[in-house]
C-alpha positions in Angstrom: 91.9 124.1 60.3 91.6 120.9 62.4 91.2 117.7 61.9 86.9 117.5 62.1 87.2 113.2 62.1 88.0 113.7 66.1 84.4 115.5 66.4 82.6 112.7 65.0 83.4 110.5 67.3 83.3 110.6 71.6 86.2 108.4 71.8 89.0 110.9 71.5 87.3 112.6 74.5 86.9 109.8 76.9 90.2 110.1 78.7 92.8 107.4 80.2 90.5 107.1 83.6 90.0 103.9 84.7 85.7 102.7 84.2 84.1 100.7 85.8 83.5 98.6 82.9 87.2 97.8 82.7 87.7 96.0 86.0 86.4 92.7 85.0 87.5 91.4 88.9 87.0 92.1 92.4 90.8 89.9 92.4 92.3 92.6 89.4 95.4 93.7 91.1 96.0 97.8 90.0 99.9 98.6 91.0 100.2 102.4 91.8 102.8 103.9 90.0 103.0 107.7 90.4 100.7 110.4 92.2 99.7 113.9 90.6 97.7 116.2 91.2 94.5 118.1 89.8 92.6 120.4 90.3 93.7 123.8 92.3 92.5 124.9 96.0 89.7 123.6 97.8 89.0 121.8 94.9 92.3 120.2 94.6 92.8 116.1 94.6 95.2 113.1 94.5 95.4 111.5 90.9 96.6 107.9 91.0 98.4 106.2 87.7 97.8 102.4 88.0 99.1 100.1 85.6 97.6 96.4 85.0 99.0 94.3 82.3 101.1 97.0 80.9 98.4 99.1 80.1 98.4 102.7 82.1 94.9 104.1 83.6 94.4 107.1 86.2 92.7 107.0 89.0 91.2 110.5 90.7 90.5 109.7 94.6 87.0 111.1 95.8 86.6 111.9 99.5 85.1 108.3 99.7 88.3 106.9 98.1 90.1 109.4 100.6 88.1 108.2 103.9 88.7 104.4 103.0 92.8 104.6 102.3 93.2 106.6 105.8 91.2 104.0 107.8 93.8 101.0 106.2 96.7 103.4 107.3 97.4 105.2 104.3 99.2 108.7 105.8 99.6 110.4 102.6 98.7 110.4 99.1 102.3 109.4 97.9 102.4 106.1 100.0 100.2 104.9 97.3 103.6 104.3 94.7 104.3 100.7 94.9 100.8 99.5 96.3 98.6 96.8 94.9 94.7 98.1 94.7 91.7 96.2 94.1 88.0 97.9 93.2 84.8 96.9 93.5 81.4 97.8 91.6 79.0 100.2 93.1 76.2 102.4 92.3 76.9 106.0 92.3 74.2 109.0 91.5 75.8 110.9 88.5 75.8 114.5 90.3 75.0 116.2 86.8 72.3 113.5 84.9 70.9 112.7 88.8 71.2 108.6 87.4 72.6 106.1 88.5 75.7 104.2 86.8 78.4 102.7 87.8 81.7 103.4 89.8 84.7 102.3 91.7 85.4 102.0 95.0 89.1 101.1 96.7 88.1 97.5 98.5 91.6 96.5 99.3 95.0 97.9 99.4 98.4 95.9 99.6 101.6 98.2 100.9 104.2 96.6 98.9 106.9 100.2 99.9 107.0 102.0 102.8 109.2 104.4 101.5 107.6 106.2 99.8 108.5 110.2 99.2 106.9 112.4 101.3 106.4 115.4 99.1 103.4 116.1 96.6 104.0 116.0 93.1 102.5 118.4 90.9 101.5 117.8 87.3 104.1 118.1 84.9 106.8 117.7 87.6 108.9 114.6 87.7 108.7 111.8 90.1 111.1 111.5 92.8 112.6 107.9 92.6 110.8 105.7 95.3 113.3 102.8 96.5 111.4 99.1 96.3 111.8 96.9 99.3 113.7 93.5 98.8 
């Protein structure tokens, strides 16, 4: 039988995403450190880890997300690895509760590697080794 203390609680259930709530700073620097992805099909997107004082958070990218990295020259979702990102605050409409709450958008991104594999990595898979820039 398992283990009911998980149930009474909703933190085992949150995930490692990164919330709004957590960037305390328009000036909190996120470095990129791998890119997965979820999701299968049409319904398929990039998922971003992003590490900030040690600490490990994933990121997924909404078409928003998507539409903003293109414009600053971002060609592919791997080019993220070694790149500094910085959120903002916004209000979003929660698609299932029809409220609003809030969420992240990408307000800055500094390329740090321009090397950056050019194949997709799937969850589960291993990283191919990105070489950093002197």
């Amino acid at each position: 039988m398992e283990d009911n203390n998980t149930l009474k609680s909703w933190d085992a259930f949150s995930g490692n995403y990164l919330k709004a709530d957590e960037v305390k700073s328009e000036d909190d620097a996120y470095v990129c450190t791998k890119v997965e992805t979820s999701g299968e099909g049409v319904d398929i997107t990039p998922v971003l880890t992003l590490e900030r004082n040690e600490l490990g958070k994933l990121f997924s990218l909404n078409k928003t997300n998507i539409k903003f990295a293109k414009k600053e020259g971002i060609t592919m979702p791997l080019e993220f690895i070694g790149c500094k990102i910085y959120f903002k605050k916004v209000l979003v409409n929660n698609p299932k509760t029809g409220e609003e709450v809030d969420g992240l958008r990408i307000s800055k991104i500094e390329r740090t590697n321009t090397d950056a594999p050019a194949e997709v990595v799937k969850p589960g898979e291993a990283v191919p080794e990105v070489p950093t820039s002197a």
